[in-house]
N, C-alpha and C positions, 0 to 999 in steps of 0.2 A: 342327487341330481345327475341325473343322463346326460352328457355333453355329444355329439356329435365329434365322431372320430377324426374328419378333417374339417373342422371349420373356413377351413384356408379355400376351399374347392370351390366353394360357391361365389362363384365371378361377383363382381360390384357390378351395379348398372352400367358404368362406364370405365373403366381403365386408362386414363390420360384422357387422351382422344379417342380411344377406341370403344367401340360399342359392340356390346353382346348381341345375341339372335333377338332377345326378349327387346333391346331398345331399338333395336332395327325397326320390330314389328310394330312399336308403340310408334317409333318416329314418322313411319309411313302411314299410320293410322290402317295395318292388312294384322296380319296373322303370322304365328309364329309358320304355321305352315304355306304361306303364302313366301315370307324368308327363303323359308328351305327350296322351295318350287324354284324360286329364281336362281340361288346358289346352284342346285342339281340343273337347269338350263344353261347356266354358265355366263350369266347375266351380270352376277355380282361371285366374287368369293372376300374368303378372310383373310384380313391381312395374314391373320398367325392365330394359332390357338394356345390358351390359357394353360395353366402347369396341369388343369384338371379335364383338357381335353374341348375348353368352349370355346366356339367359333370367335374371333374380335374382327372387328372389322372397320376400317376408315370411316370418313367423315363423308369422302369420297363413295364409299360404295352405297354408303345409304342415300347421296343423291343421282345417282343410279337405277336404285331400287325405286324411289320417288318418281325420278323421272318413268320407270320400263312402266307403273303403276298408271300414272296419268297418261300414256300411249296407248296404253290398254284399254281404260277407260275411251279415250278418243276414239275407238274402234281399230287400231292397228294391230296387227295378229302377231301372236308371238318368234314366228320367223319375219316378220316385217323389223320387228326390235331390233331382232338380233343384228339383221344386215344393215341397219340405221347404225350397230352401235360398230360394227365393223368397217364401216364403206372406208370409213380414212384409212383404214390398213390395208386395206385392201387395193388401195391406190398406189400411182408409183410418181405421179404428181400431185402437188396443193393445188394445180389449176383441176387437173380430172376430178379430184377429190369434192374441192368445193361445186366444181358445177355438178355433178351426182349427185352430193347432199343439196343441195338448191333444188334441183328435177324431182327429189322424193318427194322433199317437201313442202313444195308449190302442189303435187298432186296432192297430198295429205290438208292443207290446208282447203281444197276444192273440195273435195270430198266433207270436210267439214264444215264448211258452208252451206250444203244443200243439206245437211243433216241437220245445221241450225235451224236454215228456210222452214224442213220440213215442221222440226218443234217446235217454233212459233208459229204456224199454221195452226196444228195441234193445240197446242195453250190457245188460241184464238176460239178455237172449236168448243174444245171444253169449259173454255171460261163461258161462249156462252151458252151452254148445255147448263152448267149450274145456275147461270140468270134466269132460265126456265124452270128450273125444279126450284128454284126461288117460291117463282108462281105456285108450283103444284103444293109446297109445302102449305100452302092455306085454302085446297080447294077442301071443300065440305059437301061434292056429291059423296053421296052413298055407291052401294055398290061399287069400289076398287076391285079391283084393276078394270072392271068392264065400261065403266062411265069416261075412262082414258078416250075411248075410241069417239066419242062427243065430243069431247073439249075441245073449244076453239083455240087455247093453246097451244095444243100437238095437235092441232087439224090447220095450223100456217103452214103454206109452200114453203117457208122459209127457215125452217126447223131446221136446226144439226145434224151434219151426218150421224154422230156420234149419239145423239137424245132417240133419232129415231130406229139407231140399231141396238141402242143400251135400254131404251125404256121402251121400247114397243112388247106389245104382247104377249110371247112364247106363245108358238100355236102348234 
């Protein structure tokens, strides 16, 4: 039987409290390369590395990584992060500090509002875009796609943006 030369090398999922690149990735629900992006950004690092060289890292940095991950998602750009995760050091008072971090993200909160607006608009559209091909699912003219341009279903004023740019014709 072949044993592996150092069995020792290969990190445990977790070490105490600290967590390898691989639980990082699991914990954030990204990628082991998604870890390293933010580690090489300077977003998160490791506390220490392993006697065989593997990153460990806080409890700490992986709600970091969480957090840079759902900012991301929110639409904020990765120099927006950075200086969200700097602003306090970069202060030289608690009052500047906090009203700064207040100013970001009162703007960031605005911006995500009208990008709600927009999506429930959106979902408004498309849900009822599917109430219509509801309909279509049971028409029984002949000739598809040309007996479309007939139907008193999609011949309503009142039709979807989205039905009469996704299911109209190709011409």
């Amino acid at each position: 039987m072949v044993t592996d030369s150092k069995p020792d090398c290969a990190p445990p999922p977790s070490v105490g409290d600290l967590l390898t690149t691989g639980d990082m990735a699991r914990l954030s629900e990204s990628t082991l390369r998604t870890v390293r992006f933010y580690e090489q950004e300077g977003l998160i690092e490791p506390e220490r590395r392993s006697a065989c060289g593997h990153r460990l890292f806080s409890g700490r940095e992986l709600m970091k990584l969480q957090l840079a991950l759902d900012l991301r998602e929110a639409g904020l750009s990765l120099q927006d992060i950075k200086e969200l995760y700097c602003l306090k050091s970069d202060c030289a008072r608690p009052e500047e500090a906090s009203e700064r971090m207040s100013e970001v993200l009162s703007q960031q909160i605005e911006t995500m509002q009208q990008k709600i607006a927009k999506l429930r608009k959106l979902r408004e559209e498309l849900t009822a875009m599917v109430s219509v091909l509801t309909e279509c699912q049971s028409c029984d003219e002949g000739n598809f796609p040309l007996a479309c341009e007939q139907c008193d279903v999609l011949g309503s004023p009142k039709l979807p943006r989205a039905l009469q740019v996704l299911w109209h014709e190709c011409e």
